[in-house]
C-alpha positions, 0 to 999 in steps of 0.5 A: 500500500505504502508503494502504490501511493507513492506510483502512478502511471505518469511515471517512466521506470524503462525506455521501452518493454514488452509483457509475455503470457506463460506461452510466450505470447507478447500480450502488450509492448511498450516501445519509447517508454515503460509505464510504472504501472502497467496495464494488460489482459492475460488468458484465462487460467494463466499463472504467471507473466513475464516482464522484459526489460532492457533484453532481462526477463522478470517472472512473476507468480499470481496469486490463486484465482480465487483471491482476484 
């Protein structure tokens, strides 16, 4: 909570980035400049995305359906 207060979605973290599904789809891309906060659609039952930056990748874990 103390974090989200302090974010929004004017705030530039990257030059650019892409977000993949757990297959490996691109589900959104953010060429010139990477929002602090982020906006997207994953396919239903999907566990997990992945967040590329700079050419590194960032796995993150969510949390079970049933908590959305």
């Amino acid at each position: 909570e103390l974090v989200s207060g302090l974010v929004d979605n004017t705030m530039t973290v990257a030059s650019g980035g892409a977000v993949y599904d757990e297959d490996g789809a691109v589900v959104a891309r953010y060429e010139k400049r990477l929002p602090a906060v982020l906006d997207f659609k994953l396919p239903r039952g999907h566990q997990r995305f992945t967040l590329e930056i700079e050419g590194r990748r960032y796995t993150q874990v969510l949390p079970a359906e049933e908590h959305h």
